[in-house]
Backbone as CSV, one residue per row, in Angstrom:
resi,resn,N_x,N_y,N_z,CA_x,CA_y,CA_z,C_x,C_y,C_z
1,UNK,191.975,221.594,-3.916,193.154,220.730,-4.098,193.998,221.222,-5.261
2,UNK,193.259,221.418,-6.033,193.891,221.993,-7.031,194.798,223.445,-6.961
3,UNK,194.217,224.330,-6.069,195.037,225.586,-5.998,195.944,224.945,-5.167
4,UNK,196.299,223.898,-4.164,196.946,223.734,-3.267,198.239,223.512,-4.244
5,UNK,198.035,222.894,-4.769,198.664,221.953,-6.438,199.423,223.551,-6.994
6,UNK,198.611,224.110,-7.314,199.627,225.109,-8.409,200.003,226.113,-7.377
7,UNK,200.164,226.642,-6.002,200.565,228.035,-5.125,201.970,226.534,-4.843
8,UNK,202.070,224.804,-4.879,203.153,224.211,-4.008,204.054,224.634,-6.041
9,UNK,203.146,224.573,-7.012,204.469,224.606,-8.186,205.282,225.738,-8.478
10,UNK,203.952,226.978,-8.184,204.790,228.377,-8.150,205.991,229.230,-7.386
11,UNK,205.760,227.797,-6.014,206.833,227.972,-4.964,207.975,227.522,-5.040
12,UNK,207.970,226.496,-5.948,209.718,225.728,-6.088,210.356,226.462,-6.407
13,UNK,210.419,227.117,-7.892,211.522,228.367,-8.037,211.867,229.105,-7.043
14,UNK,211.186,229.661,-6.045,211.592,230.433,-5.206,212.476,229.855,-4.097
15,UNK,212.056,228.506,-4.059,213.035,227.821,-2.821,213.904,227.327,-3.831
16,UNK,214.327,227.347,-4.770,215.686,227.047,-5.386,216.534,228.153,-5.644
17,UNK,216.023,229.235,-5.881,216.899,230.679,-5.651,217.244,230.933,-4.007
18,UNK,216.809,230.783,-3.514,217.125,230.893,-2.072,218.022,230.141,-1.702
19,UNK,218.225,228.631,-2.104,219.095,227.494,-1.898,220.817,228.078,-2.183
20,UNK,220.094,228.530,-3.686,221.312,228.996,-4.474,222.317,230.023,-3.949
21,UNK,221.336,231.108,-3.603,221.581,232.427,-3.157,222.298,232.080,-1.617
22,UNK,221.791,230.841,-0.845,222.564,230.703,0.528,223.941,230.129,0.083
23,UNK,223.979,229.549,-1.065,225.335,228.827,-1.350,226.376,229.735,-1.650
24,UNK,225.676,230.922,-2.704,226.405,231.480,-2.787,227.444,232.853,-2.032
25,UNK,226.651,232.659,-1.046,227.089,233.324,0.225,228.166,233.239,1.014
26,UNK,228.285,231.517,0.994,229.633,230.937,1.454,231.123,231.251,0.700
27,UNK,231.716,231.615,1.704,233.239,231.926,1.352,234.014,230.818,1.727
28,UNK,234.681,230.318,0.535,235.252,228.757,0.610,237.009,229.221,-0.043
29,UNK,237.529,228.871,1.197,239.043,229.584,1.205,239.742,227.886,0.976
30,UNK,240.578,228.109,-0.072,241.290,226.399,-0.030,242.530,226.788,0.348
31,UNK,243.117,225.854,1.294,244.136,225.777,1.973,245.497,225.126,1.099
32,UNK,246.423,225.638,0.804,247.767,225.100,-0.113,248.627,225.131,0.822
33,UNK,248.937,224.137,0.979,250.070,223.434,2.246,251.651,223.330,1.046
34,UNK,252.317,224.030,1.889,254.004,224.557,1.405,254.585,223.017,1.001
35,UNK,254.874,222.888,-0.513,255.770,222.367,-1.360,256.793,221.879,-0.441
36,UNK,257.319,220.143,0.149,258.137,219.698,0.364,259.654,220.577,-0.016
37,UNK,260.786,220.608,0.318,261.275,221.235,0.231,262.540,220.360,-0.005
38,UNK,263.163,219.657,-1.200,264.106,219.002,-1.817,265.732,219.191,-2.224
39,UNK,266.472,219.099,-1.077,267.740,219.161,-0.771,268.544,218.946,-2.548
40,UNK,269.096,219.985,-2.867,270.226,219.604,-4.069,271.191,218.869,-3.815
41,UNK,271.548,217.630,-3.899,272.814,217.321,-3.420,273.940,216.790,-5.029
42,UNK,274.820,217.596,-4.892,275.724,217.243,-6.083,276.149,216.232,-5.890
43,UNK,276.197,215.668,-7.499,276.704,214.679,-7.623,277.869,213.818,-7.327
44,UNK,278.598,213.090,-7.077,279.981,212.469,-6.420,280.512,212.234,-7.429
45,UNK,281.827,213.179,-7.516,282.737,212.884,-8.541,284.287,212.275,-8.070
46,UNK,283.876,210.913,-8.860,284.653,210.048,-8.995,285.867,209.975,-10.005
47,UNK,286.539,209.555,-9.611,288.597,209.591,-10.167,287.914,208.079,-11.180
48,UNK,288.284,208.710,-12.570,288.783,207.717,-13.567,289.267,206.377,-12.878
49,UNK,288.469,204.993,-12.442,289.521,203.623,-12.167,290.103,203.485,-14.002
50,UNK,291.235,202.596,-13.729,291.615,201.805,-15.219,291.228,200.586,-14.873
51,UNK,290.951,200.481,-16.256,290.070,199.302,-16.825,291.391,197.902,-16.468
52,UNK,290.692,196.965,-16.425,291.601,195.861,-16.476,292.520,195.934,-17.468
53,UNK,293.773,195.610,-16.848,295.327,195.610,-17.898,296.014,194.310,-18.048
54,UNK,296.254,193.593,-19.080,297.250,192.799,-19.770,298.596,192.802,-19.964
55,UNK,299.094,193.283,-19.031,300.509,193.682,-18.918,301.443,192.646,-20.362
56,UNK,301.850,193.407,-21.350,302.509,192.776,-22.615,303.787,193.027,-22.831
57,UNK,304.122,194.217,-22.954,305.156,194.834,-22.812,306.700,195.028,-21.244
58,UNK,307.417,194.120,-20.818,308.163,194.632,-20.003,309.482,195.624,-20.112
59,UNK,309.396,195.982,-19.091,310.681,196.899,-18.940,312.228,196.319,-17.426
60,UNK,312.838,195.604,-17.976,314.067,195.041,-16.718,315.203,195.648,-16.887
61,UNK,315.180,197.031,-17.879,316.352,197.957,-17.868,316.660,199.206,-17.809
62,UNK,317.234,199.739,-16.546,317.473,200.859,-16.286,318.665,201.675,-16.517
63,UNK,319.031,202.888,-16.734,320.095,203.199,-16.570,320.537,204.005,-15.179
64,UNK,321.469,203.569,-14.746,322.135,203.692,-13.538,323.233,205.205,-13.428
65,UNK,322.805,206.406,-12.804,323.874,207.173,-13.037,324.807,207.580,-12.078
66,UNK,324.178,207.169,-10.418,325.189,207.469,-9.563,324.446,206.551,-8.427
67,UNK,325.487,206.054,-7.501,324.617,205.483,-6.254,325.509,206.348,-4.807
68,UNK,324.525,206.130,-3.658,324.831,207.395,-2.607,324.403,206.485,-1.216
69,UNK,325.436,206.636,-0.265,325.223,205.722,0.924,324.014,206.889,1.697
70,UNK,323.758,208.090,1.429,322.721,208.515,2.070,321.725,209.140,1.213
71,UNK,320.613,209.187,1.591,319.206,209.107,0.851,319.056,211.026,0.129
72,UNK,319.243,211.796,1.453,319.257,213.225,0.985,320.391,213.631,-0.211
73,UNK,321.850,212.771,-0.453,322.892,212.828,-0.951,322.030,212.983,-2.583
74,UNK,321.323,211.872,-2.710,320.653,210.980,-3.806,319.742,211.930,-4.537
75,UNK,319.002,212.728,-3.930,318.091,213.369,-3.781,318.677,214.821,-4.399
76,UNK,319.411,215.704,-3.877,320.229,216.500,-4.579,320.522,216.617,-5.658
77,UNK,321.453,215.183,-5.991,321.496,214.733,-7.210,320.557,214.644,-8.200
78,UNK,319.757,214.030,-7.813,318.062,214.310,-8.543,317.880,215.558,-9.221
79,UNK,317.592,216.039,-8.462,316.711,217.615,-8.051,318.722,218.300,-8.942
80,UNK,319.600,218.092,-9.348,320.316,218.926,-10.180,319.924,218.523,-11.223
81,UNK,319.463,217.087,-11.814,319.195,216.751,-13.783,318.196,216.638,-13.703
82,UNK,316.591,216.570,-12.678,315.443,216.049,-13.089,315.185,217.490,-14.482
83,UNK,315.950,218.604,-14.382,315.627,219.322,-15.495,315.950,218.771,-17.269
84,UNK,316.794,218.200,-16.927,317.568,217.515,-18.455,316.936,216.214,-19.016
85,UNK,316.506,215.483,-17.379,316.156,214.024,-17.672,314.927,213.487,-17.151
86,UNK,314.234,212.755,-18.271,312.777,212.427,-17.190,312.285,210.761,-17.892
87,UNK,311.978,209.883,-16.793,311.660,209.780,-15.684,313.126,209.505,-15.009
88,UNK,312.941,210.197,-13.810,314.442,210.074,-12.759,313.661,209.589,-11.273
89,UNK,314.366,208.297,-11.088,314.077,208.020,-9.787,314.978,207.784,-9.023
90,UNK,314.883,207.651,-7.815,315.462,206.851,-6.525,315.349,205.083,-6.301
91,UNK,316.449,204.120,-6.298,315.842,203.146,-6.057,317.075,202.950,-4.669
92,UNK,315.927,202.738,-3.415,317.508,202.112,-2.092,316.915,200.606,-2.198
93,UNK,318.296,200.281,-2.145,318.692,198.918,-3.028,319.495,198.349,-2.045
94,UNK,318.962,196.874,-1.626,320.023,196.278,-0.140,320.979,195.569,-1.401
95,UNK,322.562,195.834,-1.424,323.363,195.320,-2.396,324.030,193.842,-1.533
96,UNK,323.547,193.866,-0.728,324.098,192.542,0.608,325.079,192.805,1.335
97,UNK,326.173,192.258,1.221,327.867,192.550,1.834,327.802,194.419,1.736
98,UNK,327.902,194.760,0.745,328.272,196.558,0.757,327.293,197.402,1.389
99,UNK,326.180,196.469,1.359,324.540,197.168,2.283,323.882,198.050,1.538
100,UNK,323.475,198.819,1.863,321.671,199.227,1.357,322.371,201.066,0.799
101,UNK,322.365,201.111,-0.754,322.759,202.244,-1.382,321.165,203.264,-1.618
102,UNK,321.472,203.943,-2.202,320.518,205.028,-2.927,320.906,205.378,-4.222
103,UNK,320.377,204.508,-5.305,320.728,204.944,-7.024,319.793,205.696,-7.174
104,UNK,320.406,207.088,-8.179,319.377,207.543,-9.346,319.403,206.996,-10.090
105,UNK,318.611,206.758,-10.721,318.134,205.841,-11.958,317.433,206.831,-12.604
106,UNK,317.360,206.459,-14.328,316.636,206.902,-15.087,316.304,206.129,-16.193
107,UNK,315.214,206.121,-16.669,314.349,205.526,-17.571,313.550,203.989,-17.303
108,UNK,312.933,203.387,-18.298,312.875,202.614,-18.347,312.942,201.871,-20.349
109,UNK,313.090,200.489,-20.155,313.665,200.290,-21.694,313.502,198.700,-21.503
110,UNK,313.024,198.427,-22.622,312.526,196.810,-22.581,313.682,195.640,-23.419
111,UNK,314.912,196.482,-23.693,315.934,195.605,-23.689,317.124,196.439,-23.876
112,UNK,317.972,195.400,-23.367,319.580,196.267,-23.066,320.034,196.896,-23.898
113,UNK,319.399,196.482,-25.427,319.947,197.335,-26.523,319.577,198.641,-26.462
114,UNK,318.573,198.939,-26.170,317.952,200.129,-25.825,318.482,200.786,-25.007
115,UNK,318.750,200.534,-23.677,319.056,200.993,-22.535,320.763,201.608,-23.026
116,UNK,321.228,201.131,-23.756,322.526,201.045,-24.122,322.759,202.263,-25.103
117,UNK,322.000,202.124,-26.092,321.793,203.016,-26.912,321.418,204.532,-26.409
118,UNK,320.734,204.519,-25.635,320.192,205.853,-24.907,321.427,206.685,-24.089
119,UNK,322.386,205.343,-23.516,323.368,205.501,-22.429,324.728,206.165,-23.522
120,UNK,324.800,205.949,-24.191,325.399,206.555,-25.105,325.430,208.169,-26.368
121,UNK,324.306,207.960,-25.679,323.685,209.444,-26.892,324.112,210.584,-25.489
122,UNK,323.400,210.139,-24.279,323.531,211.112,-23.162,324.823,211.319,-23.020
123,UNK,325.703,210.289,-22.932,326.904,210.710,-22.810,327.709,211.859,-23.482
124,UNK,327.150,211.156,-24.967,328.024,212.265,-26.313,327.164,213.678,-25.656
125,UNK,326.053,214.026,-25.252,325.742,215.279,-25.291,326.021,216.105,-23.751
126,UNK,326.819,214.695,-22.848,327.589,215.311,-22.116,326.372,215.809,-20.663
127,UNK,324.986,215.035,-20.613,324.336,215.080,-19.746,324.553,214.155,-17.977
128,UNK,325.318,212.885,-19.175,325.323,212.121,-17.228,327.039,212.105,-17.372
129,UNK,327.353,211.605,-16.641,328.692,211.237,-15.445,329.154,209.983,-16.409
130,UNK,330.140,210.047,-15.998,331.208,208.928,-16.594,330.815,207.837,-15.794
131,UNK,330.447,207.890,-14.663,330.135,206.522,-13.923,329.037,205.846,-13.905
132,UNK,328.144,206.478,-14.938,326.495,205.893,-15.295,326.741,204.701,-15.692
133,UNK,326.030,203.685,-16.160,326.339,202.558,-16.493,324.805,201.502,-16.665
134,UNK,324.520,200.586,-17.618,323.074,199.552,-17.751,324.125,198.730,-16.894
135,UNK,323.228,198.090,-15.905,323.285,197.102,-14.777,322.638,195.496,-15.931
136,UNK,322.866,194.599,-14.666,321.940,193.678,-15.424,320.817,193.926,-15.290
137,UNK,319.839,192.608,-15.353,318.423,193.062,-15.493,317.627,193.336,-13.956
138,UNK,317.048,194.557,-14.100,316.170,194.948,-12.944,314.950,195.210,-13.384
139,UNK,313.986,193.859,-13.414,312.622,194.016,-13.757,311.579,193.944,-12.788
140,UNK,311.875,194.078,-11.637,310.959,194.655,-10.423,310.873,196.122,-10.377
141,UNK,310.108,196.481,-9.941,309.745,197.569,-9.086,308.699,197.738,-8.034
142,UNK,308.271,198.742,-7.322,307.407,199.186,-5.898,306.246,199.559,-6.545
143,UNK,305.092,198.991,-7.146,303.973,199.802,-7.277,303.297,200.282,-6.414
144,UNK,302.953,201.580,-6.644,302.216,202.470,-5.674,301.039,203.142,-5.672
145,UNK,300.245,202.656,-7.033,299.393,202.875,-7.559,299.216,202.794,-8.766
146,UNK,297.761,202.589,-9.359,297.525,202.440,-10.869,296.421,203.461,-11.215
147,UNK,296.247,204.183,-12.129,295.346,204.905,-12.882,295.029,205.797,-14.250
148,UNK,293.720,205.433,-14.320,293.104,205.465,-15.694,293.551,206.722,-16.667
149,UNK,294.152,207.899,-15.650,294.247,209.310,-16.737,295.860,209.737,-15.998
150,UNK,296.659,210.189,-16.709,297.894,210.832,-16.625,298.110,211.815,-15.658
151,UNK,297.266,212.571,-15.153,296.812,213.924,-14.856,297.043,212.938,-13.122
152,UNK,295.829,211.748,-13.195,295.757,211.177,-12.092,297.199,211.019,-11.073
153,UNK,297.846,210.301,-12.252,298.843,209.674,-11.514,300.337,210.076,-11.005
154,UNK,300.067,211.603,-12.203,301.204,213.125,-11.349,300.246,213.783,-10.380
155,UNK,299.809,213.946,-10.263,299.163,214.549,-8.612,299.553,213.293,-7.838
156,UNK,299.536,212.327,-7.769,300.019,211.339,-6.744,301.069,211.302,-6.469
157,UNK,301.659,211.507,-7.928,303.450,211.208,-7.722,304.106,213.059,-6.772
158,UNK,303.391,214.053,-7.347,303.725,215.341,-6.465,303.405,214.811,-5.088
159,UNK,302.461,214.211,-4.787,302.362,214.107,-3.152,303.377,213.272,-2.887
160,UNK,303.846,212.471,-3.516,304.384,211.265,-3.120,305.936,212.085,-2.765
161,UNK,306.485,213.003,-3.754,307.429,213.526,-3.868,307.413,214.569,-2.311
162,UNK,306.304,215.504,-2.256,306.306,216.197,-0.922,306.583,215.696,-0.003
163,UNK,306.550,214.566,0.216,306.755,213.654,1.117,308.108,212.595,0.976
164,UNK,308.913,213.370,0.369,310.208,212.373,0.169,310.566,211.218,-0.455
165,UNK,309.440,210.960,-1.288,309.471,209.773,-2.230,309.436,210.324,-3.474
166,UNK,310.335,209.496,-4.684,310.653,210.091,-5.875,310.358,208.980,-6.924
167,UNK,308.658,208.697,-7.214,308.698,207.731,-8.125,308.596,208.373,-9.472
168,UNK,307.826,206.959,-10.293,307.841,207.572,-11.584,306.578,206.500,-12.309
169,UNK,306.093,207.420,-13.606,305.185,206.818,-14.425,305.510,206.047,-15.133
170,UNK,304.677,204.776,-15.486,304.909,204.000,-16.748,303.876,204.537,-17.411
171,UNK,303.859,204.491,-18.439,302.386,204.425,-19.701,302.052,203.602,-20.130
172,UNK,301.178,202.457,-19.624,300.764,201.227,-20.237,299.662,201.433,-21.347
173,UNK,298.888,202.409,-21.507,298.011,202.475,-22.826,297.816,203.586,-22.564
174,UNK,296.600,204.326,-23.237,295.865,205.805,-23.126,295.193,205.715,-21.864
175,UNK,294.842,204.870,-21.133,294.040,204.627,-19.854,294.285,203.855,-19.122
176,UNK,295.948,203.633,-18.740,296.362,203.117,-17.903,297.590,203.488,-17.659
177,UNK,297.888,204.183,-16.711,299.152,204.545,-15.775,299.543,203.678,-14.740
178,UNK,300.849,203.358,-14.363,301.206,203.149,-13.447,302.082,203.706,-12.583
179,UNK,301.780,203.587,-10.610,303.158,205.072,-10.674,303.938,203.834,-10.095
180,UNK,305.094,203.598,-10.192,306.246,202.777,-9.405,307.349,203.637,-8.921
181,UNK,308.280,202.605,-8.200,309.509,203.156,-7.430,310.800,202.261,-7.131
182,UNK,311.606,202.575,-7.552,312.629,201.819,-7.950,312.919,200.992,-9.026
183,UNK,313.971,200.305,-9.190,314.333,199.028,-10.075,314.944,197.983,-9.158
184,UNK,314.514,196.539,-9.390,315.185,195.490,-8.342,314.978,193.886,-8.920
185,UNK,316.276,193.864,-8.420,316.850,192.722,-9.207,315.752,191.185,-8.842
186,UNK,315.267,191.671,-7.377,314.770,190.513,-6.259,313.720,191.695,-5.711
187,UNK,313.327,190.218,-4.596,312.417,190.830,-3.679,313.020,191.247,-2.557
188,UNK,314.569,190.698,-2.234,315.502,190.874,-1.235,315.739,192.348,-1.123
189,UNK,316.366,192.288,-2.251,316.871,193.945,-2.663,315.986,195.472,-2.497
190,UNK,314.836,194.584,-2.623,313.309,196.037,-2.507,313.273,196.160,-0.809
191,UNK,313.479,194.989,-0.189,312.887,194.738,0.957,312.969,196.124,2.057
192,UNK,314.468,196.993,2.382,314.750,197.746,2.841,313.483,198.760,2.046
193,UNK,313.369,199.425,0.797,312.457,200.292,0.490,311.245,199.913,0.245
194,UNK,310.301,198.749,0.352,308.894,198.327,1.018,308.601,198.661,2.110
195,UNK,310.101,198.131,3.421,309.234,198.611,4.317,309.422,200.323,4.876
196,UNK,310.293,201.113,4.248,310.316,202.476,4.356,308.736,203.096,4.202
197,UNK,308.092,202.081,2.883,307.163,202.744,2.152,306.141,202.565,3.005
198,UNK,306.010,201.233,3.929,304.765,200.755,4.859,304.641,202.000,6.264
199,UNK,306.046,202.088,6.447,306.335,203.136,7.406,305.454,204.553,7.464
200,UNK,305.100,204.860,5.931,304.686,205.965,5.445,303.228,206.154,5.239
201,UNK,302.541,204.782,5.498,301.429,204.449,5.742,301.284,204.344,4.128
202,UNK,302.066,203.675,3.246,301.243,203.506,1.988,301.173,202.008,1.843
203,UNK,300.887,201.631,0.439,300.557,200.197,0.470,301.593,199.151,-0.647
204,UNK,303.035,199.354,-0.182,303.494,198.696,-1.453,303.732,197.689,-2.065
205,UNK,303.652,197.221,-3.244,303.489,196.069,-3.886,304.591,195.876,-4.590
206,UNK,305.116,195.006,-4.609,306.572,194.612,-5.545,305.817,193.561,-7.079
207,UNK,306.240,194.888,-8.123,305.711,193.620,-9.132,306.763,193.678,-10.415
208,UNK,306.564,193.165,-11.742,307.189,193.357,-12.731,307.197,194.470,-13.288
209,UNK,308.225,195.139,-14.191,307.704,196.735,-14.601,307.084,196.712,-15.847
């Protein structure tokens, strides 16, 4: 019993090298399955909105330098001083009885003294026409958009222009532009150039300047 005892203790080592030796035999290949593959998509760059505005400041005075029973007439005119003078717009204006003109207009000015004063310097330096003239008050205009950076709201106004419309910027703060179009006494008076503007598929709004 006893030898049976020490030939079963002298045998374990040997069946544990053998165990070992079969393990180590095995070739164990691990499988790495290909990394999901994660689309870059850039980011969406968004146009400056402006922040909510407090409108404080108005403007109901323009100066008036020529008016034109046809729209291309008006336009000409433009396109000879927009080099001398800026902001220069177009406003077609239903006058009632005499009917629906095309003024260039230029500027804007938050009282007649102003408007007056300006109308006078241009003159002496011999830029507008003897027939320019401050109207009464025209504190409407066509808004056609509002936005937060300067940059914004001349790329709008160039399209707007490619397309036969000749507005112009206000500067309500560092981060707020507005582009408008025309000057008008009423809502009567815009009415003919609102719905030109709807025609054009834009969206216009008649507000204070």
């Amino acid at each position: 019993m006893k030898r049976m005892l020490l030939v079963l203790i002298l045998c374990l080592p040997t069946v544990s090298l053998w165990a070992n030796y079969g393990l180590s035999n095995v070739v164990t290949k691990e499988i790495r399955r290909p990394e999901p593959v994660v689309e870059q998509v850039a980011p969406e760059v968004k146009k400056e909105e402006p922040r909510e505005f407090r409108k404080t400041v108005h403007y109901p005075y323009t100066i008036h330098l020529s008016s034109w029973r046809e729209y291309q007439a008006a336009v000409r005119q433009l396109q000879e001083q927009e080099s001398d003078l800026t902001p220069l717009f177009i406003t077609t204006i239903d006058l009632g009885s005499p009917g629906v003109w095309n003024r260039v207009d230029y500027g804007v000015f938050p009282s007649i003294k102003d408007a007056v004063f300006k109308l006078r310097a241009l003159q002496a330096q011999g830029v507008t026409q003897k027939g320019a003239f401050v109207g009464g008050e025209v504190p409407f205009a066509i808004e056609l958009g509002a936005f937060g950076a300067s940059d914004e709201a001349e790329e709008k106004a160039e399209e707007l222009r490619s397309r036969g419309v000749f507005p112009y910027i206000v500067k309500e703060s560092e981060d707020y532009f507005r582009l408008l179009a025309g000057a008008y006494p009423d809502m009567t008076s815009a009415s003919p150039a609102i719905e030109e503007l709807k025609a054009l598929g834009l969206n216009p709004i008649l507000t204070k300047r």
